[in-house]
Structure formats: C-alpha cells, structure tokens
PAPASE-683361 format. One record per residue (C-alpha): x, y negated, z negated. Coordinates in pm, whole numbers, padded with zeros to 5 digits, always signed. Each point is the difference from the previous one (the first is absolute). Layout:
! PAPASE-683361
XYZ ...
END
This chain:
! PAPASE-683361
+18490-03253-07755 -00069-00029+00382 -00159-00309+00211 -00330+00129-00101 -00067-00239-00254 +00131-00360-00153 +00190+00015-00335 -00077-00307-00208 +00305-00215-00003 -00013-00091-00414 -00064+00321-00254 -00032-00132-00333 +00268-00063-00199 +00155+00266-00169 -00230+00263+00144 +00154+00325+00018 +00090+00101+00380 +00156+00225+00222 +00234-00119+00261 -00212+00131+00277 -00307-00010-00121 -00064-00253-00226 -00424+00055-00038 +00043+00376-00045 -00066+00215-00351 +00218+00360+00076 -00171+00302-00222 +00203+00094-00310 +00206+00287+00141 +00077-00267+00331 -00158+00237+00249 -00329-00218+00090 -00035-00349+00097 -00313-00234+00030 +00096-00313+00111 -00210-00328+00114 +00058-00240+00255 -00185-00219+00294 -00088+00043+00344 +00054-00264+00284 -00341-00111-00050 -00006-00065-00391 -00171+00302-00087 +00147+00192-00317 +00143+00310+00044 +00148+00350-00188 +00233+00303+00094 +00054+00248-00161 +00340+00241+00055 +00138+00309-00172 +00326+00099+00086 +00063-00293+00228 -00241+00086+00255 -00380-00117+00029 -00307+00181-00182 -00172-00298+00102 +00085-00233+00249 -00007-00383-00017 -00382-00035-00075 -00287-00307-00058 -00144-00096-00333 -00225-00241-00112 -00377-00144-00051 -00325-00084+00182 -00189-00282-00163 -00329-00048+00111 +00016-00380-00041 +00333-00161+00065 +00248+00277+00149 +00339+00026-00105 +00299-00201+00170 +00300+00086+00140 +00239+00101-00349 +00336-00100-00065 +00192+00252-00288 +00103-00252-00279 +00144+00189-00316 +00014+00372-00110 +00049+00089-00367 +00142+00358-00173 -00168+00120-00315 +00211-00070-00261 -00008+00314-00211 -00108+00260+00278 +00305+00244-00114 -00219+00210-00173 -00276+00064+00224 +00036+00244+00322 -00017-00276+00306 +00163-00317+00044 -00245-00306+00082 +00002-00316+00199 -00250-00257+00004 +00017-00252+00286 -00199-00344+00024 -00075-00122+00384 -00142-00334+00034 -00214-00115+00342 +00202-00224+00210 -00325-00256+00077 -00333-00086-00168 -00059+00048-00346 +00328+00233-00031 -00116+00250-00191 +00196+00278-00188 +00004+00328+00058 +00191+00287-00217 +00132+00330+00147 +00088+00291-00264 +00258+00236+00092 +00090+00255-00198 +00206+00295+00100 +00018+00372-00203 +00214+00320+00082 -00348+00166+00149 -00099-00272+00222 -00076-00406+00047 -00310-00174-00068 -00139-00391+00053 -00280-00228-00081 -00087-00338+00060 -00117-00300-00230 -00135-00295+00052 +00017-00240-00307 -00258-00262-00035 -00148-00275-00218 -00257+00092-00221 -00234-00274+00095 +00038+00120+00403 -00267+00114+00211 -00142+00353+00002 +00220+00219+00248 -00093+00213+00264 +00179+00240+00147 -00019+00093+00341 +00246+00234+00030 +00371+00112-00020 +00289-00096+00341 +00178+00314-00214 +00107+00273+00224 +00268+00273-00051 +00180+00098+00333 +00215+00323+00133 +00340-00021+00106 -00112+00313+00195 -00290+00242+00088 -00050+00149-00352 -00188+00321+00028 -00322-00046-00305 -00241+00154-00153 -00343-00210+00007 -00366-00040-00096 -00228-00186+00238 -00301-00176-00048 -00276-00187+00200 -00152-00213-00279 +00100-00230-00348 -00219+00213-00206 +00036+00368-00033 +00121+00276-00227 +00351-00013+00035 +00028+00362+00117 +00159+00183+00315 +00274+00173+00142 +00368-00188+00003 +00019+00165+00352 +00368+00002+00120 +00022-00302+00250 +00266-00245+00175 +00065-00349-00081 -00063-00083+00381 -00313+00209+00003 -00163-00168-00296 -00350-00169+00160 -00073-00287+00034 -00265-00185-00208 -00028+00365-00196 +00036-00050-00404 +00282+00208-00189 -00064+00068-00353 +00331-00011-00173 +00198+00156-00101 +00154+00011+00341 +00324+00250-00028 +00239+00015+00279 +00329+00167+00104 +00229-00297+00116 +00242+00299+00224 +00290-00096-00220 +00128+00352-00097 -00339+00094-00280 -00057-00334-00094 -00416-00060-00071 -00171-00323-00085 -00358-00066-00137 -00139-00339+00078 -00261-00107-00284 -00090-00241-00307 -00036-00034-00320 -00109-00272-00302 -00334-00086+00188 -00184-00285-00193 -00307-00300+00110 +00137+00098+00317 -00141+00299+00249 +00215+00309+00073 +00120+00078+00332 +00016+00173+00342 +00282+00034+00255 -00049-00031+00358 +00196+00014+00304 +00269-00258+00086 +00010-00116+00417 +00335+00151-00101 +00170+00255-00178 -00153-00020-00389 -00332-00088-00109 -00161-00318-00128 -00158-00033-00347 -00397-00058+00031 -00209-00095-00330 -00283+00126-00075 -00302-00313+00010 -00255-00083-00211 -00360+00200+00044 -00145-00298+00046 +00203-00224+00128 +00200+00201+00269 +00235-00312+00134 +00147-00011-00355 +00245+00261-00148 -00019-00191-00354 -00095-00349-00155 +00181-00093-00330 -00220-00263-00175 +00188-00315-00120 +00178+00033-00314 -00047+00383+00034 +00312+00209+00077 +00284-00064+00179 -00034+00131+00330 +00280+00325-00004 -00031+00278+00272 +00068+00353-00109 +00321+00111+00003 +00081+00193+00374 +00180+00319-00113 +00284+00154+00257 -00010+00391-00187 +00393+00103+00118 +00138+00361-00015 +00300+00200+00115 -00228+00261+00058 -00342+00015+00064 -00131+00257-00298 +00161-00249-00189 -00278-00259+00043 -00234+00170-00254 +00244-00116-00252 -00012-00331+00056 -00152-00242-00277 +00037-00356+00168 -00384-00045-00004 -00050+00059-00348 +00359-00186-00080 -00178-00346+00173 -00345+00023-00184 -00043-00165-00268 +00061+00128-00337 -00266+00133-00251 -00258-00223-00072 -00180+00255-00229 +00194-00005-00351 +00037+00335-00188 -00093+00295+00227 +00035+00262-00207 -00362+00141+00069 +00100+00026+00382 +00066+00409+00041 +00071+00135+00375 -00115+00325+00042 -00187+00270+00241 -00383+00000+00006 -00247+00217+00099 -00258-00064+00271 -00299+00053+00148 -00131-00153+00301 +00258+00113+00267 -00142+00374-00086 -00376-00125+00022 -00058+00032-00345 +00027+00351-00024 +00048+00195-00316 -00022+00345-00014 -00263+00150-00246 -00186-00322-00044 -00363+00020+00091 -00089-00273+00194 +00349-00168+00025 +00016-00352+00137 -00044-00334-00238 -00037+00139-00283 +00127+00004-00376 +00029+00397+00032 +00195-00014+00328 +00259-00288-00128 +00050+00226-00314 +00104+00266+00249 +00275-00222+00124 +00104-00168-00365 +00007+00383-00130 +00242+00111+00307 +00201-00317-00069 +00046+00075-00367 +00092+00394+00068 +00252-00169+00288 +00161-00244-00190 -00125-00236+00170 -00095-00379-00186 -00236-00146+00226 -00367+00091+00180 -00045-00233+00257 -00374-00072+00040 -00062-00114+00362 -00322-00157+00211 -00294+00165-00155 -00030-00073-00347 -00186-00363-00030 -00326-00072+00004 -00145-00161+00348 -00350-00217-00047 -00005-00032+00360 +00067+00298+00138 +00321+00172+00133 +00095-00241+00254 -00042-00293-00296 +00309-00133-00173 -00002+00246-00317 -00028-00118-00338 +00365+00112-00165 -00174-00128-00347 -00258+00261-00013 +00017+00414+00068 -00246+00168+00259 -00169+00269-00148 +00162+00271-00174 +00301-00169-00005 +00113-00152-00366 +00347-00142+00010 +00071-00043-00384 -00115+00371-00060 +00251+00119+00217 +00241-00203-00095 -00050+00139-00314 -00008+00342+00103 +00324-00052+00160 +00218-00142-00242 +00059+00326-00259 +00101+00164+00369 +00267-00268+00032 -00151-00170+00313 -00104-00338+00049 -00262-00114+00300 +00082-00253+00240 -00306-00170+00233 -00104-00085+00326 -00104-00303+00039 -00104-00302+00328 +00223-00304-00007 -00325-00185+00109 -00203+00147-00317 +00294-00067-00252 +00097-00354+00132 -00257-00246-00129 +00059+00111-00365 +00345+00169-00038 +00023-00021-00379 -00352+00129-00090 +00025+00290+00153 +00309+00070-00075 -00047-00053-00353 -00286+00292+00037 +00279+00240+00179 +00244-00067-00275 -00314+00074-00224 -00104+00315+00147 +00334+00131-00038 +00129-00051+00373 +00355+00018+00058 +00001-00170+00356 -00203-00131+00314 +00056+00133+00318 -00102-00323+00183 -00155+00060+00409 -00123-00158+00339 +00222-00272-00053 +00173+00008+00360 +00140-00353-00012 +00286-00187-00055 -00080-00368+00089 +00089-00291-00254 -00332+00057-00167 +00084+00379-00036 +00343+00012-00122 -00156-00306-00277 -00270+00310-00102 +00293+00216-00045 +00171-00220-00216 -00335-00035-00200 -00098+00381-00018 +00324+00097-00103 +00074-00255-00279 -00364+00074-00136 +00037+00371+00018 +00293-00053-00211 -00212-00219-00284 -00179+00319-00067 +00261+00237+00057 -00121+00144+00317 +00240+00202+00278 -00071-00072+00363 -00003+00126+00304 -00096-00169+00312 -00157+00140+00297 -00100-00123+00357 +00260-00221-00071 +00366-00124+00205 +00316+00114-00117 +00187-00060-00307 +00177-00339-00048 +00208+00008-00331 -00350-00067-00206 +00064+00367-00161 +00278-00199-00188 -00171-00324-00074 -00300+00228-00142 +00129+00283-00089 -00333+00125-00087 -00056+00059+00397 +00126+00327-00019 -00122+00089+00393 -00136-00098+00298 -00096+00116+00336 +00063-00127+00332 +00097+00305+00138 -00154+00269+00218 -00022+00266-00259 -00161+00320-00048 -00349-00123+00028 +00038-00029+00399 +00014+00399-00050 -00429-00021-00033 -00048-00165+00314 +00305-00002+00240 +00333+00228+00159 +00220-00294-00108 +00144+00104-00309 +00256+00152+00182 +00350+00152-00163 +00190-00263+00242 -00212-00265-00145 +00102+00110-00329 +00337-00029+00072 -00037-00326+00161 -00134-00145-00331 +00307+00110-00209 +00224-00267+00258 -00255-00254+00005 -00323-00071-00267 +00152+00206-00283 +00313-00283+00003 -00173-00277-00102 -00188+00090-00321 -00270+00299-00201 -00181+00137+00254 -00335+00186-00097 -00019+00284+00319 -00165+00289-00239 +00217+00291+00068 -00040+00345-00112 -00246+00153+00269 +00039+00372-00058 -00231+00127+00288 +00284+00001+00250 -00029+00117+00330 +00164-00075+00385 -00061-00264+00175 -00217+00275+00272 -00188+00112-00314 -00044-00329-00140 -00398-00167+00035 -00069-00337-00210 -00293+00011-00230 -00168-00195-00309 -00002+00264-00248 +00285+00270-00105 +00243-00180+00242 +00293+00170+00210 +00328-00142+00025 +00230+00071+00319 +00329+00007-00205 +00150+00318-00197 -00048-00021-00405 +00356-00026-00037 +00010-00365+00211 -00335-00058-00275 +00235+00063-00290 +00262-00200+00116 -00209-00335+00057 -00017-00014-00387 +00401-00072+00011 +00013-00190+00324 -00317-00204-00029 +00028-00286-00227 -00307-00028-00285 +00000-00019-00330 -00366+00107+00050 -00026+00293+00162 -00349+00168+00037 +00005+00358+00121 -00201-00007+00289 -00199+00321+00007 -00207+00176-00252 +00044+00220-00288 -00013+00295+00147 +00252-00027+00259 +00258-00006-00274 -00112+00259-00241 -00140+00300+00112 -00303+00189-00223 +00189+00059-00297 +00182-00324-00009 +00307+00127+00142 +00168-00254+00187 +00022+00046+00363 +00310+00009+00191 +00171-00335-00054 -00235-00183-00246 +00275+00112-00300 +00194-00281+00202 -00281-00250-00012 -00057+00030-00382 +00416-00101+00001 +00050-00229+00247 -00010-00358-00188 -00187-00308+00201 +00275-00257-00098 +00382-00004-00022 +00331-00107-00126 +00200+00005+00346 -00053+00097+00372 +00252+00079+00278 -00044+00067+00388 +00135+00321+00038 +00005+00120+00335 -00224-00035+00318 -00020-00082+00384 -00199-00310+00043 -00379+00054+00028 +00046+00381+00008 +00085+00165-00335 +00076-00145-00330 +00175+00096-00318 -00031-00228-00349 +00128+00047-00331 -00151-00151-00323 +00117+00003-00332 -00231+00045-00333 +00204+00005-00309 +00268+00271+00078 -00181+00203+00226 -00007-00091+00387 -00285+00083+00258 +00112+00029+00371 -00304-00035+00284 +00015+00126+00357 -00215-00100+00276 +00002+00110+00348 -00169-00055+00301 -00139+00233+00305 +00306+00191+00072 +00140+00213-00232 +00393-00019-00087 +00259+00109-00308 +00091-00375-00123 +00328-00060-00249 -00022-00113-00362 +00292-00188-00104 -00014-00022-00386 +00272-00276-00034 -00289-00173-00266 +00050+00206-00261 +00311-00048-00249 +00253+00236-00048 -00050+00385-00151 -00248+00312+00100 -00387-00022+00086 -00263+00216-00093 -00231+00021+00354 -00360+00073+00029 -00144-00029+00301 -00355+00036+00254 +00076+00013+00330 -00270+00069+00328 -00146+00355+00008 -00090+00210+00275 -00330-00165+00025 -00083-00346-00044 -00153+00053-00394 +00300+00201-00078 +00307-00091-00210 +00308+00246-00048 +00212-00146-00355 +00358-00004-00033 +00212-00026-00267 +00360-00012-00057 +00270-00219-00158 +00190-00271+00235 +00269-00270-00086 -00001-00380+00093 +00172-00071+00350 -00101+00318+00164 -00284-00017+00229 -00311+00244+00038 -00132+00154+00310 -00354-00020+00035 -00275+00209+00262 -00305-00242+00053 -00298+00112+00280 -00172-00239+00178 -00196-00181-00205 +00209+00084-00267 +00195-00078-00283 +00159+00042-00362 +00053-00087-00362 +00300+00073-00194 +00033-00036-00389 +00301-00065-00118 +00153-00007-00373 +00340+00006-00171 +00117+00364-00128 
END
C-alpha cells in the first residue's frame, strides 16, 4: 500500500485478508476500496480507492480529548463480519491500541458499498470511567488532486443551513470559512463525482468541513453553546463515545449522485414500531403567498382564510394544509415566544380540522422548537387531539451535541402521538429520516422563500442543488411558484412572490427534488383560474407523487442542467432543470424495461408561464430530444402501452 503508513506486523488469526492489503474491506461488486492503516507518527489513517486509483488519498483520523490526549496507536487486530453476505457492503472493524500510558483502545469501522465508502470511530470504555469530553476530531479527508466542488460557506456555528453550493476549487476553498456538507466534487477522472458528508449522528454534534493546509478539507465539530472549547462530553457510564459515520457519496457520473442512499443505509434503523399512520403526500400552503386567498374578506389568520386553502386542497387532491407562523396565540406580543397550546383570535384549530376531514385533508402546524421543548408530550398529546396530522417544527438553526439530542427527542415524541415532522431552520439531513421515519422533511436549503427578499434563487442555483443538497436526504425547498418571469423582470417581494425560473423548471422540482412533503408554494389562485380550471401545468401537480419506488440520474452536465427519473408504481416521472443558457439536452431512456411507452409531456413555452404538451409513444433504449430555455426545464410521464 505505499510508505505512507505502517502495517501492523500480527492480524489476528484467521482474519480474512487480501494479499496486498490486508486492513482493507473492497465494496461488493470489487470496484471501491476503504482501507486503514498508520502514519509515521502513530496517527490512524483511511484511503479510499475505486478502480485502483485514489478518491481519497492517505488521510488522518482520530480524537481530541480534552483531558488526557490520545497516544501514538499501534493497529493490533481487524475482524470480518461473519454473516455480511447478505447485506450490500463488506465491513472491517479494526482495534488500535496506544503504544505508552494507559494504552487505550481505539476501534475504526470500515465498511465499503458499490456507491461509495464510509468510516467511524469508537472508543470503548469502562462503565465506571470518567465523563468524556471531546475536543475535537484529527479526521481529515484529502485530494489526490485539485477536485473542482460545489460549496456552501459560512462565517459562524449557528445559522440556518442555507446558501448557494457555488461551483468552487479544492485549492480555492478559504481558509477558516465553514462548508456545510454535503460537499460534492468532480475528482477529473473521466465523470466521476463524490459527495463528502455524514450520517448516524447521536450524543455527539454534527459537523462542518474546512479547508486542509493541503489539498482536502479537515472535519470541524460543531461546540457546545455554552461551552465553546468542547465539541461533546459523554457522562460516565453514558454512551460509548462513536463518531458519525464520514460518508464518501461515489458515482460514475455525476447526475448519478441523487441516487445515492449511503446516508440513510448508515442511520440507524426504525426506532418507531408500526408506521402505518405515516402518509407522504403534497400539502397546501400559505405563508410563502402572504396569506392571500382570493374572495376572502379580510384574509390573513383566520379560520375563513385557512378554509380557503383546506377547500383548494380538497378540490386538488391534495392531503395536507400546512398551517404556518400565525396561528397561536402570543400573551406577550408578536416578538414573544408564541403559545403553540392556545389559538389567537379567530383562529380554532379543532374546527378546522374538522371542517377539513369530509374534504380529505388533514392540517399540519407550525410550531417554535423553543415553545414545544420543555413539554414535548403535552402538547403533543393536544395536536394528536385536535386532529393534527404533523408539526412543522422552526428556528431551530443548530446542530451542536445538545441539538442533534433535541432531535432525537422531538422526533421519537412526535412519533408517541403519531405526529409527521418537518424541520425547519435546521442543517441537513443525516439518515434520521430512516431512524424516524415520521420525519418526513426538513429544510436546510435555500428554497423558494429567498424569492420574498433576495435575486438569489437563481435557475443555476437550482441546478446546483440537484448535484449537491438534494443527495443527501428530503429536502423541503417549496416549489411550484407559478408567477414566472426573467431574471430582468424579476423584483423580490413579501406578498404574491415572483420566481426567476420558467413554470416548466417549477414542475419539474416535484420529480427532481426529494420530499415526501411537498407544499405547493404559492396560492390558490395561481393554479386554478376563476372557474377552477387548472392553469397551465397544475394537471401535473395534482399527479406528480411526493415519494417513490426508484430514482435514476439520467442525464446532465455538472452544475448546469439536470435530468431525473422516478418511478411510482408503473408509471415513471422524468424532471429537467436548466440553468441560464438555454440548450436541446438528450434523454436516454435505458431505465425503462423492454416494450412501447405512452409519452406525455410539458416542456418551456414561449414565455416563462407557458408550457407547450407533447405526447407520443416511445420504446425503452431510445433516447428523447428535449428544447429547454434558460431557466428552463421539463417533465415527462411515462407509462407502459
């Protein structure tokens, strides 16, 4: 394996090994390779390979203790899961031992999988020991060469998670600057994309990446609020101390990243028993609009004004009305923390709940993670009550060790009253979608809201998200802004908001986004016109489904257009997103099985709210030729003959 590192002279006896690499776990189908190792200095270390070349080159791991640092570690043993046949990676745990002092253990998990590598770090101790506190992580991941990335920066711990993944260099990454993950790069191996992240976060914070003095990037934790020289402290006979495990996201092509499930693969499993009451679907919504509702006197928060929206979700087909900021009472005053037990005048929850249930529409509510915290199961006893379906949780904006705890917390009482979630002002998804499966969304994206006050929202940025945030896990952006315009014709504002994107890019987000709660952004009246018509391309938004049975990458030039197909039942949806410049992009349909197509399709108009259809019949292997504008895009429907 190179001078880089020390091999331990004794393996274990009758360990599984390779002849030249004996501490390496190779992915099912033999393409990828994590393997572990030790530098000069006694420092543990990973690289990872696919194809015999480096993703990742020979790279540090390990610990910061606050109170007696870690020695220089000698690789003792490595052990293969016995009966790993079955499951899609290959494992291999390795025990290091310090060479001085009290020669502590540490344990390194490899595992490797056909879509990538992943490792995390252990630290077994007595149960009578010491409280520990964590410092920090040695753990960096480093570039065989200058990879060329797409990033989100930030100044400070504690923020909203949100941003453009501007495209950016490994080499002009800056120093001391944060970078939210996921952080997706092209290595300049023919397509092949990575996306640097993690996943199975527990009593431990989440984290950051920052720039290595060399090529890569160094892991940073997130500290405590309150105690900002500490990442974590595990009290004695508390849990082991286990880091999350650092996901390596690796694809032939780089549309192929969206279909990549190692972060959900390394969270934990359900901890929720039966969820049969969990139901994705689309929602209705109010706030992004300002409230608006067309024929309601005095529309704002309201009873009348939320039956608006529960009546246009019900004549939609749609099963949920969110209910956003606005609806609880506040004893102090608007700036005060609100009171999500009690309504503000003119507002009765139960009533409309209610109201909405012979419609076929269930509410979901806004609520403040401060307001909620001190007494999770009371009040969400009195949402299961009132006939809530799910809790659309805000201002949360951290993801420290005490954070990611209160996510554990709010999402396994949620589920002891059968309560959806969706988190907002929060980081990015890290596999807990799959340990709770009641967290259907979360946000942690710069979505359509940056429409009411910014120029950001950009069709690029759009794009951008596809390669990058949209990878990782359900991503709550609130698509469907049907008051399109240019970019020169394009002014932010708080109420009715424009979007600088073509409807047909709109549509698509609803195939290329992943959510299984998707709220139409904009009001009722942008989708069905006086006599309840629908408008051109809402018939594809009452279709579209919010979760599905398989996804591919289609098709798309790295940060500039993308094309993703997604399977519900026997009927596929195909979304195309483009950026500034307009271009005809190719389709190949090599994901559909054999035999003839019926096509139905919405592709950009001569103006950006217009939509021309399509229809035709097409068979498996050919490929379709597709017109998008700048700021464009598509949906195909797709179903056997």
């Amino acid at each position: 394996m190179g001078s880089w590192w020390i091999i331990a002279p004794a393996l274990a006896a009758g360990c599984s090994r390779a002849p030249s690499d004996p501490l390496a776990a190779r992915s099912p189908d033999g393409q990828i390779e994590i393997s572990a190792g030790t530098f000069a200095n006694g420092s543990l270390a990973v690289r990872i390979r696919r194809h015999g070349a480096d993703v990742i080159a020979p790279s540090p791991v390990g610990l910061i203790l606050a109170d007696q640092p870690l020695g220089s570690l000698r690789i003792e043993r490595s052990q293969r899961p016995t009966a790993e046949t079955a499951q899609p990676y290959r494992e291999l745990l390795i025990q290091a031992r310090e060479t001085g002092g009290d020669k502590r253990a540490l344990l390194l998990r490899l595992r490797a999988y056909n879509s990538g590598a992943a490792f995390r770090i252990e630290q077994p101790r007595a149960a009578a020991a010491r409280d520990t506190r964590l410092v920090g992580e040695t753990t960096s991941l480093r570039f065989p060469r200058d990879y060329q990335c797409l990033a989100v920066s930030h100044t400070k711990y504690l923020n909203s998670h949100e941003g453009d993944y501007a495209p950016v260099s490994a080499s002009a990454l800056r120093p001391g600057i944060l970078y939210d993950l996921p952080l997706s790069c092209r290595t300049g191996r023919g397509g092949e994309a990575i996306a640097l992240t993690e996943s199975d976060v527990e009593n431990y914070p989440g984290g950051y990446l920052v720039r290595s003095k060399g090529l890569g990037v160094d892991l940073r934790l997130t500290p405590l609020p309150a105690r900002d020289h500490l990442a974590a402290v595990l009290p004695a006979g508390g849990p082991t101390l286990r880091t999350p495990w650092r996901v390596i996201m690796i694809a032939d092509r780089p549309e192929t990243l969206i279909e990549n499930q190692l972060v959900q693969q390394l969270a934990s499993p359900s901890r929720i028993g039966d969820g049969s009451w969990i139901r994705p679907g689309k929602a209705a919504w109010a706030w992004w609009s300002g409230i608006k509702a067309a024929g309601v006197p005095n529309a704002g928060f309201n009873n009348p004004t939320y039956r608006h929206y529960v009546d246009f979700a019900g004549r939609f087909g749609l099963p949920y009305f969110v209910i956003d900021w606005g609806w609880a009472a506040r004893p102090g005053g608007d700036k005060a923390l609100a009171d999500v037990t009690r309504f503000r005048p003119g507002v009765d929850i139960p009533a409309l709940a209610r109201y909405a249930a012979p419609r076929g529409v269930r509410l979901w509510l806004w609520t403040n993670w401060e307001a909620i915290g001190p007494d999770m199961d009371r009040v969400f006893a009195l949402y299961h009550a009132w006939g809530v379906a799910g809790i659309k949780v805000d201002y949360v904006y951290r993801q420290d060790q005490v954070a990611i705890a209160y996510y554990h917390r709010l999402l396994a009482a949620a589920a002891r009253h059968q309560l959806m979630v969706n988190i907002h002002g929060a980081p990015v998804p890290r596999g807990l979608e799959r340990t709770y499966p009641n967290l259907l969304t979360q946000e942690g994206v710069m979505g359509a809201e940056y429409n009411k006050w910014s120029r950001k929202v950009t069709a690029g940025a759009n794009v951008r998200l596809a390669y990058s945030r949209a990878t990782i896990g359900p991503m709550d952006y609130t698509p469907g802004g049907f008051r399109n315009v240019t970019p020169a014709q394009f002014k932010a504002g708080q109420v009715l908001p424009l979007v600088m994107t073509t409807r047909a890019q709109q549509l698509a987000m609803f195939v290329v986004y992943p959510s299984p709660l998707q709220s139409l952004a904009d009001a009722p009246r942008a989708y069905l016109d006086d006599s309840g018509a629908p408008r051109p391309g809402a018939g594809f938004l009452r279709l579209v489904p919010a979760s599905w049975d398989e996804t591919h990458g289609v098709a798309g030039d790295w940060g500039r257009w993308i094309a993703v197909a997604r399977r519900s039942g026997k009927r596929w949806f195909v979304g195309v997103m483009n950026d500034e410049q307009p271009r005809m992009v190719s389709l190949p349909l090599a994901f559909l099985t054999n035999g003839r197509w019926r096509l139905r399709a919405l592709v950009d108009g001569a103006t950006p709210t217009a939509v021309k259809a399509h229809g035709g019949v097409v068979r498996a292997g050919t490929s379709l030729q597709v017109p998008v504008a700048a700021g464009g895009g598509a949906v195909v429907v797709l179903e056997p003959e």
